[in-house]
C-alpha positions in Angstrom: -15.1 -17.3 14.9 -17.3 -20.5 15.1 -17.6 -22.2 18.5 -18.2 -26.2 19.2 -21.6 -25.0 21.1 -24.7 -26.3 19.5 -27.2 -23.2 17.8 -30.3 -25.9 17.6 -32.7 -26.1 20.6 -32.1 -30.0 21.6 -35.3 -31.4 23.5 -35.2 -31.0 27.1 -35.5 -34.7 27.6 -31.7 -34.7 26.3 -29.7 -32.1 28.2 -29.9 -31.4 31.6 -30.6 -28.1 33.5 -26.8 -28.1 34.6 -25.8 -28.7 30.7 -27.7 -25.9 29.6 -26.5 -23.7 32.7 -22.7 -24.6 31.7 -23.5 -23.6 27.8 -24.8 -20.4 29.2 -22.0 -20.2 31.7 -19.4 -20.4 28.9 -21.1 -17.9 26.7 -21.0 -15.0 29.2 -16.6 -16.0 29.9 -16.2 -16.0 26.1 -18.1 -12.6 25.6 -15.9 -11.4 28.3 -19.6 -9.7 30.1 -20.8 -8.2 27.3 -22.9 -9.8 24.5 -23.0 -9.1 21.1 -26.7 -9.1 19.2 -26.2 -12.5 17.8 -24.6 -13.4 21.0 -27.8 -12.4 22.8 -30.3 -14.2 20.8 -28.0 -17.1 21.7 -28.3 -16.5 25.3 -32.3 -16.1 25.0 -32.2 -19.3 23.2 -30.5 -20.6 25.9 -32.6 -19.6 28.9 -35.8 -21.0 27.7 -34.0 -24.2 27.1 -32.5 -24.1 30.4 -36.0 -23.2 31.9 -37.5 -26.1 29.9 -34.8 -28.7 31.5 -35.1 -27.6 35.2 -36.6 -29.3 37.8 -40.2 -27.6 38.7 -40.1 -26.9 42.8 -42.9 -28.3 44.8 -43.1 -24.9 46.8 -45.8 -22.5 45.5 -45.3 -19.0 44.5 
């Protein structure tokens, strides 16, 4: 079953960390908690696009 959710990694400059977060968000309510391999590499994908988009905090580690 195809989904409408895009499989490219878009440049952070053009989704927000809150886009990304919903993508990701939808992904885990459509998998119903349990990913599937392709599903998985889909969720990895999205992470590091997600971590791309968000804000850096001013605090130090």
């Amino acid at each position: 079953m195809l989904h409408s959710m895009s499989t490219t990694v878009e440049a952070a400059s053009e989704r927000s960390a809150a886009e990304v977060n919903e993508e990701i968000r939808a992904l885990w309510r459509r998998s119903g908690g349990t990913l599937t391999t392709e599903q998985r590499e889909e969720y990895q994908r999205l992470v590091m696009e997600w971590a791309t988009a968000a804000p850096v905090s001013d605090q130090a580690a």
